[in-house]
mmCIF file of the N, C-alpha and C atoms, coordinates in Angstrom:
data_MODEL
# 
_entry.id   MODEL 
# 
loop_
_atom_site.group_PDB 
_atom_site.id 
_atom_site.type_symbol 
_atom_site.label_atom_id 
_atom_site.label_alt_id 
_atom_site.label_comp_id 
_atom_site.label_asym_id 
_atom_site.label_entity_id 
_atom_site.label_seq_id 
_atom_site.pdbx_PDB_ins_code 
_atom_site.Cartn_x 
_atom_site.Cartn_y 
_atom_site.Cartn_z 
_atom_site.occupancy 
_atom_site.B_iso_or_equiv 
_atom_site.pdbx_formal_charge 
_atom_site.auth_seq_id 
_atom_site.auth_comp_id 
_atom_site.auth_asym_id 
_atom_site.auth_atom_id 
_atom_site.pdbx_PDB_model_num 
ATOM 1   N N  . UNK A 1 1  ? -11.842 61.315 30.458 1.00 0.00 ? 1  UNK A N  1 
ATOM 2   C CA . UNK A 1 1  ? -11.910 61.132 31.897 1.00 0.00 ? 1  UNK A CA 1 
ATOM 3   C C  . UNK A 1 1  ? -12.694 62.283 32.504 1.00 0.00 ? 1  UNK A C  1 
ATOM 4   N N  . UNK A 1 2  ? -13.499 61.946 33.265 1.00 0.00 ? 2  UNK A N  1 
ATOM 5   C CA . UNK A 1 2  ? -14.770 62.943 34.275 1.00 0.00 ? 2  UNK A CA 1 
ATOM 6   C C  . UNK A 1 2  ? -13.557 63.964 34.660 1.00 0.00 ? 2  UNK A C  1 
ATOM 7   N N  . UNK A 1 3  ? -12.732 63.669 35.517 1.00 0.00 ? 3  UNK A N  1 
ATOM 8   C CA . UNK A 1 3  ? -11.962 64.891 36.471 1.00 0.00 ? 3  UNK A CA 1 
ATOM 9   C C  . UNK A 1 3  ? -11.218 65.637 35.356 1.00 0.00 ? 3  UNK A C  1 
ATOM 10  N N  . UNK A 1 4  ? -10.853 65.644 34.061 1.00 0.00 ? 4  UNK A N  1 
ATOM 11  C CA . UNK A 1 4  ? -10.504 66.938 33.524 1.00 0.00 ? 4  UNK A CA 1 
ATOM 12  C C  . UNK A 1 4  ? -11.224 67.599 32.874 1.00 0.00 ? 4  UNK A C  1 
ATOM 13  N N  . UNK A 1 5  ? -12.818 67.643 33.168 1.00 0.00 ? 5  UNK A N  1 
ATOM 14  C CA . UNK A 1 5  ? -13.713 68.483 32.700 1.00 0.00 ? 5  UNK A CA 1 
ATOM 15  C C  . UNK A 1 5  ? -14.406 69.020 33.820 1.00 0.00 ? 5  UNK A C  1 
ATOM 16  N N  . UNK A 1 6  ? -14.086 68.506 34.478 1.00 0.00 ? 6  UNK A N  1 
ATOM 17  C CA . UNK A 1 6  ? -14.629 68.892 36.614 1.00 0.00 ? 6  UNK A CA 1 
ATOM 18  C C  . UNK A 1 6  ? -14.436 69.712 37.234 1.00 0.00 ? 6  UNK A C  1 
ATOM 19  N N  . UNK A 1 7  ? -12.833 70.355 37.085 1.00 0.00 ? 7  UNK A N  1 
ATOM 20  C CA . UNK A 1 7  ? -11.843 71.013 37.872 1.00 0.00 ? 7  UNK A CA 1 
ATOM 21  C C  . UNK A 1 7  ? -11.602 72.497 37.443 1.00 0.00 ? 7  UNK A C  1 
ATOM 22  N N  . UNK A 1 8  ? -10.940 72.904 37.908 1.00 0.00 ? 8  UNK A N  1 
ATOM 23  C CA . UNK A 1 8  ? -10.999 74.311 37.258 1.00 0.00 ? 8  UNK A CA 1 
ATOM 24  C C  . UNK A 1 8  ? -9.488  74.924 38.486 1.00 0.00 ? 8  UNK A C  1 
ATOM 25  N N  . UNK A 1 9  ? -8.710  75.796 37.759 1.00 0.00 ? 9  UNK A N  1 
ATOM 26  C CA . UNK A 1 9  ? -7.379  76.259 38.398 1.00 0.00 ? 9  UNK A CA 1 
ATOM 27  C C  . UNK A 1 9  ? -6.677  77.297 37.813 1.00 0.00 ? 9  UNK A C  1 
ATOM 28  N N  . UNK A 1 10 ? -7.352  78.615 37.906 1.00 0.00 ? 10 UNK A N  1 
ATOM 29  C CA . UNK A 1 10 ? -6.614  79.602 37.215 1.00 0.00 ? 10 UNK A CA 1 
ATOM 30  C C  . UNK A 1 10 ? -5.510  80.219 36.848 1.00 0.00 ? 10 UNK A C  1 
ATOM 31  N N  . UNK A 1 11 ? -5.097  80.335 36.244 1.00 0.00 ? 11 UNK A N  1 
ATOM 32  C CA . UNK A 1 11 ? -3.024  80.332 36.436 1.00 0.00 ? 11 UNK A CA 1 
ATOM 33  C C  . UNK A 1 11 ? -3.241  81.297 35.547 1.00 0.00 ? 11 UNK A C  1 
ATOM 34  N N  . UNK A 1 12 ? -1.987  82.191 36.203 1.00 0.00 ? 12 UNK A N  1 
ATOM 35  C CA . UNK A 1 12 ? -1.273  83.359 36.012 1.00 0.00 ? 12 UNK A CA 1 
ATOM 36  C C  . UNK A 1 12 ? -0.103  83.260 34.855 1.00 0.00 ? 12 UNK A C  1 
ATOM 37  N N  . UNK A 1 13 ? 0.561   82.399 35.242 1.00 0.00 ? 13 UNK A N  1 
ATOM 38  C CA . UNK A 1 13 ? 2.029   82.000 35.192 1.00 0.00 ? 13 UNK A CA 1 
ATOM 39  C C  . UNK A 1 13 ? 1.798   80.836 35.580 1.00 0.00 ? 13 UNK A C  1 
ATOM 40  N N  . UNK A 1 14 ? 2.995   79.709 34.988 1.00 0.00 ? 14 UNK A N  1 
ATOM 41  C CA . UNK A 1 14 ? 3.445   78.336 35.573 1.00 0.00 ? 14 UNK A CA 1 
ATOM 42  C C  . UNK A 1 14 ? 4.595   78.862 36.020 1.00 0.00 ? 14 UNK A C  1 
ATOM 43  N N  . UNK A 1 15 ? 5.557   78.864 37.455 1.00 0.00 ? 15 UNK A N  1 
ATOM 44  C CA . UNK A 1 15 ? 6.329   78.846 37.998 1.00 0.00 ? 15 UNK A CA 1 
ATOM 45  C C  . UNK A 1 15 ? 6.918   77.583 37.414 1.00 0.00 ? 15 UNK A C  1 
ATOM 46  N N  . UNK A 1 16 ? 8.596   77.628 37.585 1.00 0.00 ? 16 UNK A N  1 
ATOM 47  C CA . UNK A 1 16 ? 9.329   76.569 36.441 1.00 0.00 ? 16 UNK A CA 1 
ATOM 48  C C  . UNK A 1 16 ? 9.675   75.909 37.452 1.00 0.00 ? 16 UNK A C  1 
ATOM 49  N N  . UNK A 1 17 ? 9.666   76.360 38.984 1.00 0.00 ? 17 UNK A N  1 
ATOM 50  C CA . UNK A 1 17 ? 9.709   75.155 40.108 1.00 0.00 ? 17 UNK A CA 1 
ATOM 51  C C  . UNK A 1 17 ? 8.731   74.186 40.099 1.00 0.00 ? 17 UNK A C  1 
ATOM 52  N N  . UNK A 1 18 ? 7.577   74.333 39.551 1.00 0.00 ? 18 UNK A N  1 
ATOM 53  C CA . UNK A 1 18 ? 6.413   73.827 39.875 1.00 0.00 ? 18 UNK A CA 1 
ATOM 54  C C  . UNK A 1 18 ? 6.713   72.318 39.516 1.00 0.00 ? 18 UNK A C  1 
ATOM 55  N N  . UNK A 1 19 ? 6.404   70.907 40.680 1.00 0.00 ? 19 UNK A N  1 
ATOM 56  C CA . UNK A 1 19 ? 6.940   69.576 40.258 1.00 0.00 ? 19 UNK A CA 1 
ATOM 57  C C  . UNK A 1 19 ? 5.318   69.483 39.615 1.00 0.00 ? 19 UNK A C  1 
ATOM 58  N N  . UNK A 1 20 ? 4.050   70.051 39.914 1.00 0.00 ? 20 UNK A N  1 
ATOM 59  C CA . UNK A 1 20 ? 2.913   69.840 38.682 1.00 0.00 ? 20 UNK A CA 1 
ATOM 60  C C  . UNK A 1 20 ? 1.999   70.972 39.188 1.00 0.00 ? 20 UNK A C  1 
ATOM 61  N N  . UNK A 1 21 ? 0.740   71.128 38.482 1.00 0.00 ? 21 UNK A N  1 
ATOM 62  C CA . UNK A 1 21 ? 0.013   72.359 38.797 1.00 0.00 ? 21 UNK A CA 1 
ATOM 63  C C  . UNK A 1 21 ? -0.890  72.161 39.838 1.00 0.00 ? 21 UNK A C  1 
ATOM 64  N N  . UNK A 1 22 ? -1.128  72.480 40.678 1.00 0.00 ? 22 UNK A N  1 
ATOM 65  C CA . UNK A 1 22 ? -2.231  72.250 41.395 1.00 0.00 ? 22 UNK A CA 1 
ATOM 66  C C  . UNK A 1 22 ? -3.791  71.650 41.118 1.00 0.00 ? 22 UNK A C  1 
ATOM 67  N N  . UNK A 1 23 ? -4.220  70.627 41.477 1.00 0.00 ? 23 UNK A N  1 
ATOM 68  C CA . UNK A 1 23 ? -5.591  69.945 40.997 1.00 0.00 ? 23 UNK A CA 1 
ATOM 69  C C  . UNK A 1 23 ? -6.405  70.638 40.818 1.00 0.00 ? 23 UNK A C  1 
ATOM 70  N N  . UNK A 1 24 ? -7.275  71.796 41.683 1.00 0.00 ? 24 UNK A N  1 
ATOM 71  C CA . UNK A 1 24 ? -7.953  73.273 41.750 1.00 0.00 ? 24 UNK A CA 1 
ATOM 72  C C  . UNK A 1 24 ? -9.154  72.632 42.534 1.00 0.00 ? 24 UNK A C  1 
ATOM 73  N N  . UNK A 1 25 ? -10.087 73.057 41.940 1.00 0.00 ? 25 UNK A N  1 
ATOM 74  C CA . UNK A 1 25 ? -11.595 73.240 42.855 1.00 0.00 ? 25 UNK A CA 1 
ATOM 75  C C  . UNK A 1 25 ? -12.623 72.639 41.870 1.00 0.00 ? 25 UNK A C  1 
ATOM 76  N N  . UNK A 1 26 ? -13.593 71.877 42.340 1.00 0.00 ? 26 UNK A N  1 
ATOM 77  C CA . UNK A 1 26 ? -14.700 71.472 41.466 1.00 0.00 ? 26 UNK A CA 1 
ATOM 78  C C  . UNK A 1 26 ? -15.803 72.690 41.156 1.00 0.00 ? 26 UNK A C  1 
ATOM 79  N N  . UNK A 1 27 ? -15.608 72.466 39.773 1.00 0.00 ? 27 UNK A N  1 
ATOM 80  C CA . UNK A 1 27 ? -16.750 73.517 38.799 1.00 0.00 ? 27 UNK A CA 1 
ATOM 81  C C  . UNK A 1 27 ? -18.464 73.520 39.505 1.00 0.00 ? 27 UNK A C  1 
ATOM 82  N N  . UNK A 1 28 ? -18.888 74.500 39.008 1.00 0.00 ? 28 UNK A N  1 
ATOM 83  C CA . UNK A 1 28 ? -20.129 75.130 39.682 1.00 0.00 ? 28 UNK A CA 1 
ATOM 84  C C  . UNK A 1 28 ? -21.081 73.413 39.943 1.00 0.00 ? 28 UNK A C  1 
ATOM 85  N N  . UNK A 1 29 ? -21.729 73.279 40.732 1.00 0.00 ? 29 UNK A N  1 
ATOM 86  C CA . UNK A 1 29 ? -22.570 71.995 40.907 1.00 0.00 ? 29 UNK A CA 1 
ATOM 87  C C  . UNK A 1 29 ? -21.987 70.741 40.775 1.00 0.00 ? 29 UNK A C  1 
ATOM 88  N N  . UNK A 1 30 ? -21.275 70.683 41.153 1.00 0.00 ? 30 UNK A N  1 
ATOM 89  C CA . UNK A 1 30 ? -20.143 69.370 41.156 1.00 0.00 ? 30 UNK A CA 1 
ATOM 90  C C  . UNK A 1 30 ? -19.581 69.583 42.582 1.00 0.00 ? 30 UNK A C  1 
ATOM 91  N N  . UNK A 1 31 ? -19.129 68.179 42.773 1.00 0.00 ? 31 UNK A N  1 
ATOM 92  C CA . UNK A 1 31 ? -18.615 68.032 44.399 1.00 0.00 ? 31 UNK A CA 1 
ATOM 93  C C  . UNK A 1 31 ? -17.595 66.770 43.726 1.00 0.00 ? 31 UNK A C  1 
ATOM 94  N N  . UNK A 1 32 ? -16.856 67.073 44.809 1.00 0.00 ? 32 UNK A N  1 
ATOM 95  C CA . UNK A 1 32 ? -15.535 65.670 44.896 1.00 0.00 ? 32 UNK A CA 1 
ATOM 96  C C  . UNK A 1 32 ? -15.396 64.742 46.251 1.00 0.00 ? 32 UNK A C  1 
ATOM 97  N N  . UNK A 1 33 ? -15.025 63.546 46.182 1.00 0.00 ? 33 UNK A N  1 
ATOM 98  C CA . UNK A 1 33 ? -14.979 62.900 47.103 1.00 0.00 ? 33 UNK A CA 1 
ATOM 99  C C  . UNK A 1 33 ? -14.109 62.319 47.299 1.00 0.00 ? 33 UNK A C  1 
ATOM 100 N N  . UNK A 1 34 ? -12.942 61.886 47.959 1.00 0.00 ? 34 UNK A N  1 
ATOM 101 C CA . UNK A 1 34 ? -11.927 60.902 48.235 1.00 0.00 ? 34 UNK A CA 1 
ATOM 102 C C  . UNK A 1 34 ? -12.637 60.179 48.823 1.00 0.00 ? 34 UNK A C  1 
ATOM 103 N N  . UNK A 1 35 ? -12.972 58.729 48.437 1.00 0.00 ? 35 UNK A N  1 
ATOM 104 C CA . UNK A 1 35 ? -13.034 57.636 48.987 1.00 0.00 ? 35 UNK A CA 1 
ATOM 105 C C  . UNK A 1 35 ? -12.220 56.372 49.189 1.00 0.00 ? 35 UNK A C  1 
ATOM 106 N N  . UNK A 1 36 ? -12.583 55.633 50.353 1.00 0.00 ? 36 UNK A N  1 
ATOM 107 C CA . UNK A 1 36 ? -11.802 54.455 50.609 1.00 0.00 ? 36 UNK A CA 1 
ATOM 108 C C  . UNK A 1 36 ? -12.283 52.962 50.073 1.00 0.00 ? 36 UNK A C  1 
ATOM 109 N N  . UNK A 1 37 ? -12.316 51.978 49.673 1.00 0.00 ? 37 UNK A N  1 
ATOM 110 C CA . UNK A 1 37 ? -12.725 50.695 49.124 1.00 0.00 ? 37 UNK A CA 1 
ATOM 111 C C  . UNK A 1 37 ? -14.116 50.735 49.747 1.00 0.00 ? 37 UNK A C  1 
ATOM 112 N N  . UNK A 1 38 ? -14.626 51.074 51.019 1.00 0.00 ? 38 UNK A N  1 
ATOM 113 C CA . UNK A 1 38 ? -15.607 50.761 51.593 1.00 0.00 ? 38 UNK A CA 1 
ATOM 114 C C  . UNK A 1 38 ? -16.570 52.243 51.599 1.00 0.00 ? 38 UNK A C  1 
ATOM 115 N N  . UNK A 1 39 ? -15.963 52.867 50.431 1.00 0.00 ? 39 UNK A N  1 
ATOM 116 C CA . UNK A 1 39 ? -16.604 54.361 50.190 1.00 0.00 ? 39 UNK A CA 1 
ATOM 117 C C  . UNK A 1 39 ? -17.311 55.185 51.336 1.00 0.00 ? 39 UNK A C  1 
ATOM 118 N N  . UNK A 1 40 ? -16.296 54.900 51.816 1.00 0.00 ? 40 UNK A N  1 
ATOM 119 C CA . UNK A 1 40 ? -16.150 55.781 53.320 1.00 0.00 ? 40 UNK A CA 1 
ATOM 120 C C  . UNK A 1 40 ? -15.000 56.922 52.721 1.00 0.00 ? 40 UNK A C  1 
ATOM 121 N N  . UNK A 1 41 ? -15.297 58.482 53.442 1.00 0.00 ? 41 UNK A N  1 
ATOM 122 C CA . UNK A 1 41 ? -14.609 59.425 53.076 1.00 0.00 ? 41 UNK A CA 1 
ATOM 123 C C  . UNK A 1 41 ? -13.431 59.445 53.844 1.00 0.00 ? 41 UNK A C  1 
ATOM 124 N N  . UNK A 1 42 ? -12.006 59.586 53.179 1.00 0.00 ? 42 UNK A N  1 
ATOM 125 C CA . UNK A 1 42 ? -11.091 59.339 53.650 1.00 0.00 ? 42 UNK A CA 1 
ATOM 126 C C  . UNK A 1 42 ? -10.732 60.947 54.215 1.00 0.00 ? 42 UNK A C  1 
ATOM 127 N N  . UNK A 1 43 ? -9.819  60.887 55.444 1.00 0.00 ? 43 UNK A N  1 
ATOM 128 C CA . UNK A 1 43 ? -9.438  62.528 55.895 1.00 0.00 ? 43 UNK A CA 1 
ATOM 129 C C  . UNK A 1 43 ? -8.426  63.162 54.684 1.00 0.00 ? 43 UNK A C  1 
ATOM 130 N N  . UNK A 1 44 ? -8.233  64.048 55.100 1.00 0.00 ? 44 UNK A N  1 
ATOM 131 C CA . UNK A 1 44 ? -7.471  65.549 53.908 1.00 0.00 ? 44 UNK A CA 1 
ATOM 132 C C  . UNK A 1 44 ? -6.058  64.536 54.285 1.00 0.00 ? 44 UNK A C  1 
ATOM 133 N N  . UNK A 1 45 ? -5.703  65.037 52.861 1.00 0.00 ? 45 UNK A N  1 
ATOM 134 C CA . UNK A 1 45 ? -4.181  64.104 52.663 1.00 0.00 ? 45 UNK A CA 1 
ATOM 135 C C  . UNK A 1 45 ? -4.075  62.830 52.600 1.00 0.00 ? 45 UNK A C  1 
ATOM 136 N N  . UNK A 1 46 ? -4.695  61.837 52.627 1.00 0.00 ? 46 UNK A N  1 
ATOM 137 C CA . UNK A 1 46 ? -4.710  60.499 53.045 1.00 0.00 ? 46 UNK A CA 1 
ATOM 138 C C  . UNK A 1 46 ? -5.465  59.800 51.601 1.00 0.00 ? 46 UNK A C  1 
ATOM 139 N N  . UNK A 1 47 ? -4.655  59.230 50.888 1.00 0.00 ? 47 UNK A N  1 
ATOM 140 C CA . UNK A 1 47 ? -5.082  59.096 49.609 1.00 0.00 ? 47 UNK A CA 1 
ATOM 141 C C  . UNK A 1 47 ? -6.270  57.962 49.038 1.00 0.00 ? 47 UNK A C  1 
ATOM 142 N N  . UNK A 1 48 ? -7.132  58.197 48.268 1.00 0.00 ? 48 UNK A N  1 
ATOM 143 C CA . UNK A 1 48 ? -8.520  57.174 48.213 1.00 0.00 ? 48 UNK A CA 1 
ATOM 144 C C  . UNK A 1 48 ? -8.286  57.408 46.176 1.00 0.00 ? 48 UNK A C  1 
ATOM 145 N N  . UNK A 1 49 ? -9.725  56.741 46.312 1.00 0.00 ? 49 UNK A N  1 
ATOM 146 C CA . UNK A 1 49 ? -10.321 56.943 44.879 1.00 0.00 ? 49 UNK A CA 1 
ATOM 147 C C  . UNK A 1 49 ? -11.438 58.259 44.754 1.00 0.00 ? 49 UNK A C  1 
ATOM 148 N N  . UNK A 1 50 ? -10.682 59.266 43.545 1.00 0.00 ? 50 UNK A N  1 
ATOM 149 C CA . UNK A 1 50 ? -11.558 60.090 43.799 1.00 0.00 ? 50 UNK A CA 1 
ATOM 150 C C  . UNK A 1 50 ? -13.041 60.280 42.707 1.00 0.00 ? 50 UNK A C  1 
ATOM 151 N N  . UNK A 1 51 ? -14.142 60.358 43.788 1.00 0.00 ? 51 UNK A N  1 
ATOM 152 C CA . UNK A 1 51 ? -16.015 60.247 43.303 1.00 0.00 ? 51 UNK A CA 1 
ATOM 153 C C  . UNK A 1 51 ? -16.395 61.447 42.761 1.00 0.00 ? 51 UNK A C  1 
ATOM 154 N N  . UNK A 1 52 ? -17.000 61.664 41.174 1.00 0.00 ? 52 UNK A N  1 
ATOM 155 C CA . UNK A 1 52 ? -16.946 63.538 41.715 1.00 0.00 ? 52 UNK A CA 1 
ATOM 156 C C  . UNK A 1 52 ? -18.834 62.853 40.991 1.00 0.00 ? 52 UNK A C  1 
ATOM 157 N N  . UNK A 1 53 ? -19.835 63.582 41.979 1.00 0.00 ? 53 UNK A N  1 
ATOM 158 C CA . UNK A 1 53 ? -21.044 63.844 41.930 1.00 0.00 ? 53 UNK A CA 1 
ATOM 159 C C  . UNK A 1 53 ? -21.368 65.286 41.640 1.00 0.00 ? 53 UNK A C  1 
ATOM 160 N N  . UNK A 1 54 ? -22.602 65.236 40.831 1.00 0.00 ? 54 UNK A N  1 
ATOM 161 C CA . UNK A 1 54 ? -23.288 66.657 40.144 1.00 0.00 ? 54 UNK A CA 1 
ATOM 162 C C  . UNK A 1 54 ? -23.487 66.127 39.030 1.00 0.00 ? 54 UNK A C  1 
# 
């Protein structure tokens, strides 16, 4: 799968509260996109399909 070679999330420690790790940030020349069916960008929080270009 594209998004676990995409991402990147440096950890220290896993905290044992943690319910999962944080997704992180797209790697150098790569971008991410949440999109909606009509691949229109959906707002922050509001869940789509995610596009990653680069």
């Amino acid at each position: 799968e594209a998004s676990i070679w995409s991402i990147q999330y440096p950890l220290q420690q896993v905290d044992p509260a943690w319910r999962s790790i944080p997704y992180g940030k797209a790697l150098d020349h790569q971008r991410f996109y949440v999109l909606d069916d009509a691949l229109q960008v959906r707002p922050t929080w509001v869940a789509g399909q995610l596009y990653i270009g680069g």
